[in-house]
Structure formats: C-alpha cells, structure tokens
N, C-alpha and C positions, 0 to 999 in steps of 0.2 A: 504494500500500500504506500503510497507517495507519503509524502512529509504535508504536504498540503493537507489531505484530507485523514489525517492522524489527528492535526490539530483541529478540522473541523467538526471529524466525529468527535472528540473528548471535550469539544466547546460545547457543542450542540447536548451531550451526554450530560456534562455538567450543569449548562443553564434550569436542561429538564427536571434533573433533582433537584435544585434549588427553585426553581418556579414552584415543583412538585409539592415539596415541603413547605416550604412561606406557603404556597396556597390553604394546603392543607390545614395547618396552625391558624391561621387567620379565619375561613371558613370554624373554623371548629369552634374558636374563641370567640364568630359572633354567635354560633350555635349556642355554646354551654351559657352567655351572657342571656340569652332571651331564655333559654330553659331555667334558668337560676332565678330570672324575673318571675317568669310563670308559676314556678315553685313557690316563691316567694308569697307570689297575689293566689295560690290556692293556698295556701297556710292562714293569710291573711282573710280568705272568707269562711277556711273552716273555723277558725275564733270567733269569726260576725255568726254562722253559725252557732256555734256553743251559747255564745251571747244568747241569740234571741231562741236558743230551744232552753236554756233556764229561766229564761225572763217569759215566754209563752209556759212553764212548768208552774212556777208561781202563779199564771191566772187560773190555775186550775181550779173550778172549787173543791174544796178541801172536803169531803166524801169521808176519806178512809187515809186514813194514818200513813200511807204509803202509796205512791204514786202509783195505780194500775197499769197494765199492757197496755189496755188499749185507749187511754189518754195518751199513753206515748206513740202510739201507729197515728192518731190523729193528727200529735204536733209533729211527726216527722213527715205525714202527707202535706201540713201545712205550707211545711217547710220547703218541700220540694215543689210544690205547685208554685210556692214565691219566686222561687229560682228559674223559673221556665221562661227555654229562649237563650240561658247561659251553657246548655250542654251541660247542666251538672247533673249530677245521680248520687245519691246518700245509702248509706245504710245504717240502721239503730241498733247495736245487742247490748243485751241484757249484762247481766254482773258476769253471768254463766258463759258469754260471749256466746248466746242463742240467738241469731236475728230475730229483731222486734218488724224491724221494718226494712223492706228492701225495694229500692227502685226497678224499674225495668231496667234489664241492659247491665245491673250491676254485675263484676265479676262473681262469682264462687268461692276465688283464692282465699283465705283466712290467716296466708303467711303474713299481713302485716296486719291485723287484729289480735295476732297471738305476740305482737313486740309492744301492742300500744301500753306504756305505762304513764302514770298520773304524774301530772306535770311536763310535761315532753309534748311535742310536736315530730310526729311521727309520717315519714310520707315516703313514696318509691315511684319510679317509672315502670309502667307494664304495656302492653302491647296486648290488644285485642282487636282481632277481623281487621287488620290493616291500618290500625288507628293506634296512637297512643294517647296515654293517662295519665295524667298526676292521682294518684290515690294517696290520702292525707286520713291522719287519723290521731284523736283526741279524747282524753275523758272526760265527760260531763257528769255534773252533781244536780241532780234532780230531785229534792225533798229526799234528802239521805239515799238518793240511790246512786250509786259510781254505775254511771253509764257508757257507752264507746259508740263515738258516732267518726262515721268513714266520710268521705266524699270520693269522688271520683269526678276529673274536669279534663276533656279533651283538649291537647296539644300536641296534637298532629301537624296543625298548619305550623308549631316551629319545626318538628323533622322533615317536611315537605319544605319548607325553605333552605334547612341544611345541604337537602340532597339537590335542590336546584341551585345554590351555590356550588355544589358542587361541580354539575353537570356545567355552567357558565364559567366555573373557574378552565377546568379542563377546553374546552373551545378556545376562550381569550389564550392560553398556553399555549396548545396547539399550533393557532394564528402568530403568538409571537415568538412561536417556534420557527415557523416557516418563513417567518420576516428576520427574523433571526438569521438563520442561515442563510438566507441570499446576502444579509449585509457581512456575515462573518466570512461567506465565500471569497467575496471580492477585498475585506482586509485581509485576509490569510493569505489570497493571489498576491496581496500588495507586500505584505511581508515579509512572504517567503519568494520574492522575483530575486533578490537577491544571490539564494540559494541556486536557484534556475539556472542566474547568470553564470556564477561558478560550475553548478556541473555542465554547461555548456561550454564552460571554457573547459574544463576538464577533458572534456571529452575529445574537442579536439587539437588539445595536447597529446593524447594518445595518440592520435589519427597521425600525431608528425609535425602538426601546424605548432610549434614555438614559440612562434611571432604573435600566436594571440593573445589579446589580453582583457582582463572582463573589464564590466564599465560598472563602475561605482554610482551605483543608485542611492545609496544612503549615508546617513552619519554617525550611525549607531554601529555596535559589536562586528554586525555583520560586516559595515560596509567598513571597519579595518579589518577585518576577513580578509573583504574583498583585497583591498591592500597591499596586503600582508601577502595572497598570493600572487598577484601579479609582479611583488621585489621576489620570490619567488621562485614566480617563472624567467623573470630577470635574471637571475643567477644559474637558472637550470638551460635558460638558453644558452646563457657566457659557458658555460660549463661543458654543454653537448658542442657545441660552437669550438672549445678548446679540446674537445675529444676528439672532432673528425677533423680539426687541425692538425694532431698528433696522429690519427689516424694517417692524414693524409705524406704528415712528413716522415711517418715509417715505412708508407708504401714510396716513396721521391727518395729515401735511404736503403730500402731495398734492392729499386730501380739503378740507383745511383752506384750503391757495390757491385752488384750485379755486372754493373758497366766496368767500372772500375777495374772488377777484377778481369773482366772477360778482353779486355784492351789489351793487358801486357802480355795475359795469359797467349792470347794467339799471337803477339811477335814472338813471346818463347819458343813457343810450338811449332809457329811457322820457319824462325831459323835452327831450331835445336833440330828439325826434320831438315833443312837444306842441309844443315854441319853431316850428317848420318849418311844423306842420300847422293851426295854429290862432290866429288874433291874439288875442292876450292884453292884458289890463289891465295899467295900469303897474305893480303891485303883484306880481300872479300873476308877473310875467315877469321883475321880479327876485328873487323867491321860485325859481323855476324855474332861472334863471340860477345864484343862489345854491347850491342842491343840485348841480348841475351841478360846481360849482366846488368844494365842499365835499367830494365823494365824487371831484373829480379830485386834490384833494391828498393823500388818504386815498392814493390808488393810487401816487404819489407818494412817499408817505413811506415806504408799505408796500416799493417797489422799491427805495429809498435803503435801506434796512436789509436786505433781502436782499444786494442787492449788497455791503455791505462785511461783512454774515458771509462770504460766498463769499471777500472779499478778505483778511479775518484767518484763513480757514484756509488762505491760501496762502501768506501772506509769514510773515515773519520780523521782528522789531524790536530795535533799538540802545536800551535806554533812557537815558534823558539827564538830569541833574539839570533839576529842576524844585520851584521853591519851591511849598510848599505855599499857601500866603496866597494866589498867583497862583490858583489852582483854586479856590479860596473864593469870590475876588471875582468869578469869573465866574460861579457859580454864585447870588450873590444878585443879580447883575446882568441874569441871565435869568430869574427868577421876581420882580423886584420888580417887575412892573405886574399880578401876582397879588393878584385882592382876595377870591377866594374861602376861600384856606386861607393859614396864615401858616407860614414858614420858618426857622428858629430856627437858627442858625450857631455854634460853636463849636469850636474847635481848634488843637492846638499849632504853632507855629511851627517850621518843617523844612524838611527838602528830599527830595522824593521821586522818586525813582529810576523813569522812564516814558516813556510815549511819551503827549507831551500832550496831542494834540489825541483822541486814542483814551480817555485816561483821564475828559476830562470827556466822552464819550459816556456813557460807564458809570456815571458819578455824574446826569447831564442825563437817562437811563433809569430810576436809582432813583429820584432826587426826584418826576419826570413819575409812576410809576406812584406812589408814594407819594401825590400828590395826586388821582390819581386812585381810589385806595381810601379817600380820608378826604370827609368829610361837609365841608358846607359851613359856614367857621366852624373848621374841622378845622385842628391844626398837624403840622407837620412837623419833625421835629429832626435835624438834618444835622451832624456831629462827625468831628473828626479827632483821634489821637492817636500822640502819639510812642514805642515800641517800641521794643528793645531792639537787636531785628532786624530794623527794619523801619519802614512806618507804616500805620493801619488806619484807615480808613475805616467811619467807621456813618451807616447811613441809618433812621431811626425812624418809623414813623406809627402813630396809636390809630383805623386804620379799621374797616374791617369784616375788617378778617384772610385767613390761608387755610387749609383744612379742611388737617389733617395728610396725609391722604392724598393731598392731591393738590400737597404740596412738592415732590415729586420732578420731577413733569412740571411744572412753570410754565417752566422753563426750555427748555420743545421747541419750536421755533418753529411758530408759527400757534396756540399754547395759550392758551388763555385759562378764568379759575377762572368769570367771570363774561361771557360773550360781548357779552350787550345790553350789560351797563353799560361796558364795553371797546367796542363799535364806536359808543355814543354822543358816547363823548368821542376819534374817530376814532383806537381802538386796534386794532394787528391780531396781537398774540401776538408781536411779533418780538423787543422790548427786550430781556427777558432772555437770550435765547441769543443776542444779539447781545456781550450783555455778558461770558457763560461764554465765548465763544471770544476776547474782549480781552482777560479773564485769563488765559485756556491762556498768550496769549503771554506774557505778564506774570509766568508761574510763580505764580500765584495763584490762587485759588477763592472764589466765594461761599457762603458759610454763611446761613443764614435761620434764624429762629424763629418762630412766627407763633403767634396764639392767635385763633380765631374770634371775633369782636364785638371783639377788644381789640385788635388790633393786627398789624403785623410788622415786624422789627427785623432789618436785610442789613445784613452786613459784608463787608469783604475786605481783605487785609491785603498791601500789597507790599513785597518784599522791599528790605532795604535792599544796593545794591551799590556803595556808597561804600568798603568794606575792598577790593574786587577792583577798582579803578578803579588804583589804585599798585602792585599784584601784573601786570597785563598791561603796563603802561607799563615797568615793568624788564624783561619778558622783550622786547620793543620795542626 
C-alpha cells in the first residue's frame, strides 16, 4: 500500500473513532440528562401523590377505627382519574404488599415493591411492549396504616430521542467522513509530493540518469530531505564521475603498456630473428645488436618505474633529515656529462625532511623530462628554496611547453603530451606519476604551469617536520 493512503486510511480510521466516541458520550449525556429530569418530575408527582392520597384519607368519614379496603380503591380511583391525559398508572398494596388497587396496563413485577422502605424514594426503569417506564415507589400513612403506593409514567419519547440522536449523529459522521476524506486526500497528495519527488528521483538514478535532481517543494523535514539528497546525488555523481575516470584511465594504461611493450618487443624480435636468420656485415650487426639493446633497456626502465609506483602505493615512509646541498650535488653530478642542454643550480642551504633516495627520483624525473622538452642548446634551471614551512623545490625549462588541457593527464602513467618525441629519447609516460605517488607519501603535490612554445615550470614543496621531531620524542 502506498505511503499516501496509509496515512489516509489511519486518518480517516482515526477521525471515525473519535467522531464515534465524542458522539457517543454527548448523545448519551443528553440522554441520561433528560432521563435524570424525568426521574426526577416522577419522584416529584409521586410525593404530590402521597400528598393528596393522605390529605383525601383524612376526609374520610371516620366509620371505623381503621381505614377500610375499599375507601382506599376509591381514593386510588380518585387519584388516577385526576391524572388522566398524563400516561400515568398507580398501584395501592396493602401493609401485606396485596394490591388494593391496580391501574390498567400496570406491570405485574413486584421487584420494586419488595425494596420500597419508609422514608426512601424508590424508582427503576422497565421496558414494556416497546415503551419505557419510570416506576416510583413510596410509603404512605393513612390513619395508622403504612401503605405503598407505585406509579408508573411513560418515557419513551426520551429513549426514542436517544436513538434518533443517535441514528442523526451516525449520518452527520458519515457525511463528514466522506468530506473528510476528499479534503485529507488532497492534503496527504500535498504532503507526501515530496516523497513522490524523491522516489522519482530515485528511480531514475537507478535507470543511470545522475544528472537528476528532485525539486524542493517545501521547507519542512522533508524538503531538507529533499536537500540532503540531491548534495547526495552531488557527491555520488562526483564519485561514479571519478570511477569511470579511473575506469577509463586503467583501460588508456592498459592500452598504453600494451603498446608500450609491444613497440620494443617486435624491434627485438624482429632483429634478434635477422641476427639468427641471416649473416650480416660487421656494421648491420652491430646496428642490429645495438637496437636490440636499446629497446631492451627501454623495457627495463619502463619495468623499474612501474615497479616502484606499485611499491610507493604500498609502503609507508619515516622521513629523515637530509641536507639539502646533498640533493644538489647529486643532481649536477648526474647531468654533468650532459652536452646537449645546460643545468643551472641554485639554492638555499637546509635541511629537508625525506626519504632520500625517493626524493632525488623525483627531482632525477623532472630535470630528465625537463631536458627532454628543451631544444638542443636549451637550459634548465633547477632551485631550491627555504620556506617558512617547509622547502620547495623548482624545476624550470623554456621548451616546447604543454597545451593547458592536457596538464591534468601528464601525470597518468603511460601519458605522454608528445609520444614520438618521448619514445625517441627512450620515454614511456611513467616519470610523472611515479613522482605524484612519492609525494602522496611525502604529504606533498606537484603544481605545474606551462605555457606552449615557452616553457614549464614544476614545483613541490615538502613539509618541514623539524617542530614535531621534539613533540614525539617527549611523548617517548
């Protein structure tokens, strides 16, 4: 069953017992109110009674010492003839509680003649041929005699106005039951659109659609609900967004080894099969040999640099003071038998918080691709400086650049901006994301700027952790 008419049946459920009831209670209470009056005013005429059948006993003439039967059937004829036109019906017994005198129509019953005692006002409701009664009952002193005189008085027409209360309350409920429910239909629609909206959006987020997003109808629970999922689906779009990006640059890293390897693999193949198949001149066959060898170190290099990305996204590093000067000198110690481009060193004197032999990978990657972007003739300018918080690293060249749009990706391994010019000088895309994952661990990042024809300019800046070096050693 829907959420709509959950709340509509348990309203409409609800209403009906509480109309049910209040009806119920109010009908009743004007009921027992007029019944209580009626009691009341036959109590009140059975006394005007007793009244005037001791006040008609006294005019009796006085005959005999003792009031006879049938002076008393007289005054109770009297009595009742008086009454005629009120519905009322009397009965007279004796001491012996023998009826002296009995109206037509009176009951038979005797249960409330056998309760009447002197002093008391005695009365009950009874039910005869479809009518009710007040029957009332009292003792009279009549020249020394204790007498009991009944009445009985129809009040029907109050249980005939109960039940037509009744039957009137039940209709008017009914009716705003029915009115009820069309108005509670269209607040419950109005309420729960909300809801609608979400599982519509829901829905077709499953279907694949991402991009949808529900539309805030309210300002209530709900509609930061609604909110709440639409930041949400905001984040689940960023999320699958970043999954079939990853997806997409495992299948571009697949493609790209794939390639990678299958380039060198067939020069091998193809001259390790001439070297076998055919005697060669001494020139051709160290030409042959040479490629051989050339396109073996390539594969080589290529595997070395896989392997220790896989290995910095595994481990974890201790950084360790390390002078910076140390880093310098190895780096003009590995590019001075470089005659094509020249290297330009500059930097403050420090100490830099690393793991060494990881950090000059990543400086040994920028300078390597840095001379590899610059023209021959081309310099390179390699600087250090001292930070507040740190020390940062810049690596400069004025080569041929990289197009803006494709800064993002130089760092996915197997990427290359320019592939011939990269696999001439036996490159295979891996330097840079070699490098982003030696920073991960290092809590650092590369920044780039690049300008096409003019250049590009990588920093990164490591953290200095000299102030937490004496902070761990007291907790120690």
């Amino acid at each position: 069953m829907k959420f709509l008419y959950k709340i509509l049946l348990w309203t409409i459920i609800i209403m009906a017992a509480a109309f049910g009831l209040s009806g119920y209670l109010f009908v009743n209470f004007v009921f027992e109110t007029a019944l209580e009056r009626e009691v009341n005013q036959a109590l009140d005429d059975n006394s005007i009674l007793q009244f005037a059948f001791e006040t008609a006993a006294l005019n009796v003439p006085a005959k005999y010492d003792v009031l006879q039967d049938s002076a008393l059937e007289q005054i109770g004829a009297r009595l009742e003839s008086g009454g005629q036109g009120t519905g009322r019906l009397l009965r007279l017994s004796s001491e012996e509680k023998k009826s002296l005198y009995v109206s037509d129509g009176f009951v038979e019953d005797t249960s409330l003649l056998e309760s009447i005692t002197e002093g008391t006002r005695t009365w009950q409701i009874i039910q005869k041929d479809n009518h009710y009664y007040i029957r009332t009952g009292i003792v009279v002193n009549a020249l020394n005699r204790n007498l009991y005189l009944e009445t009985m008085e129809d009040v029907t027409e109050v249980f005939e106005e109960r039940a037509m209360g009744f039957s009137v309350y039940r209709k008017v409920t009914l009716a705003m039951l029915a009115l009820s429910l069309v108005v509670m239909f269209f607040i419950c629609t109005w309420l729960t659109k909300p809801i609608r909206i979400l599982t519509s959006a829901t829905r077709k987020m499953a279907e694949g659609d991402y991009s949808h997003r529900a539309k805030r109808v309210s300002s209530d629970e709900l509609g930061q609900l609604t909110s709440d999922f639409n930041s949400m689906a905001n984040v689940l779009e960023g999320t699958i967004g970043e999954l079939k990006e990853e997806v997409r640059a495992r299948e571009d890293f697949i493609a790209a080894f794939a390639h990678e390897l299958k380039t060198p693999l067939t020069a091998i193949i193809g001259y390790a099969d001439l070297l076998r198949s055919r005697k060669l001149d001494e020139e051709k066959h160290f030409l042959s040999a040479n490629y051989i060898y050339t396109e073996g170190k390539r594969l080589e290099n290529m595997s070395l640099r896989l392997l220790d990305i896989i290995v910095t996204k595994r481990e974890q590093i201790e950084p360790q003071p390390v002078a910076a000067e140390q880093l310098f000198r190895y780096l003009q110690d590995m590019f001075a038998g470089n005659t094509e481009q020249e290297l330009i060193v500059s930097y403050d004197e420090g100490t830099v918080y690393a793991e060494g032999n990881l950090i000059k990978s990543v400086l040994l990657n920028l300078v390597d691709n840095a001379f590899k972007a610059s023209s021959e003739g081309g310099v390179v300018e390699l600087t250090g400086r001292k930070l507040q918080d740190g020390y940062e690293f810049q690596v400069k060249d004025y080569g041929v650049g990289i197009p803006a749009e494709e800064l993002k990706k130089v760092t996915e391994a197997f990427y290359m901006v320019d592939k011939s010019r990269s696999r001439s000088k036996n490159g295979a895309g891996l330097g840079l994301a070699l490098c982003v994952e030696i920073l991960r661990l290092h809590n650092s990042e590369l920044k780039m700027e690049s300008t096409l024809g003019e250049g590009t300019c990588i920093r990164f800046c490591l953290p200095d952790k000299k102030k937490e070096v004496p902070h761990e050693k007291e907790e120690n």
